[in-house]
N, C-alpha and C positions, 0 to 999 in steps of 0.2 A: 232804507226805510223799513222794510221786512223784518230787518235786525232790530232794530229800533221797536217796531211793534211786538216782539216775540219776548225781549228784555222790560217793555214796560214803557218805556221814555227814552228817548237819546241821552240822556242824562246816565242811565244806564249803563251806555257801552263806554269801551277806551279804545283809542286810537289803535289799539294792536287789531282790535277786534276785527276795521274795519278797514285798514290798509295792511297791503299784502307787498312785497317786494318779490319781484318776478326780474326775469336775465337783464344781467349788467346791472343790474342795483333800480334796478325801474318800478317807481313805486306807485302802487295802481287802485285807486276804488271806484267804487260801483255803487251808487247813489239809490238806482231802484224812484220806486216811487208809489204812488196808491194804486191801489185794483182800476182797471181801465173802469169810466165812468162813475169812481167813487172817490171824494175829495177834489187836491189841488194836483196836480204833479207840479205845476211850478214850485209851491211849498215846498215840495221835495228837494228841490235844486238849494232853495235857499235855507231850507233846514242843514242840510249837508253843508253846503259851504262854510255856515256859520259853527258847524262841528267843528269842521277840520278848522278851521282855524281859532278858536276857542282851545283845542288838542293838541296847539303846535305844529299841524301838518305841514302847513308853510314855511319850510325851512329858509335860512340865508343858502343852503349847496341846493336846492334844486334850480334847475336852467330853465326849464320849463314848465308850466303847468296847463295843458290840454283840460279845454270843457268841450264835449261834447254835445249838444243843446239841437232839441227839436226847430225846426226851421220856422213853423206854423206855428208863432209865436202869439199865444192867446191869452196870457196873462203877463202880466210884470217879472215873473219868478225867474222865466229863462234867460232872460235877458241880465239879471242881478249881475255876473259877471262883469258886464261891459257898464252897466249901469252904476255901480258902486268903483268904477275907476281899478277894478283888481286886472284889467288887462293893460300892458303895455302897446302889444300889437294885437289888430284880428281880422284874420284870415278865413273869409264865409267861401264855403266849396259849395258848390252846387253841381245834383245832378240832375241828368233827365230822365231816370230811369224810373219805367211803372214799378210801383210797389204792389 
């Protein structure tokens, strides 16, 4: 989202800009989101998703696709994932640990 705002519009960037391939061919972003207490962060989630795949990011060779997603689910945004049918499985981890 940072990137996003610093080029103008998501419209702006290319997929090179904003995935990064790291060991074993492991291809990785980082979504971000607004300044804590200012906009949506869910937005963010489903701004982003609808990049990457508008970009292609979705490949037929990737095996997996990991979202990461706040637990204290307060808007529709973080949930897009599950909600829009893009998971085949999902696997909720929980811990107990104070933050």
């Amino acid at each position: 989202m940072e990137m996003a705002a610093e080029a103008g519009t998501v419209e702006d960037l290319e997929l090179e800009d904003v995935l990064k391939v790291g060991y074993g061919g492991v291809k990785c972003v980082e979504s971000g989101g607004p300044e804590p207490g200012v906009g949506c962060a869910g937005r963010g989630v489903i701004t982003a998703i609808n990049f990457l795949e508008e970009e292609g990011a979705y490949e037929d060779d990737l095996d997996f696709v990991f979202y990461d997603v706040l637990g204290d689910v307060v808007c529709g945004g973080f949930a897009m994932p599950i909600r829009e049918n893009k998971a085949q499985e999902i696997y909720i981890v929980c811990s107990g640990e104070m933050m």
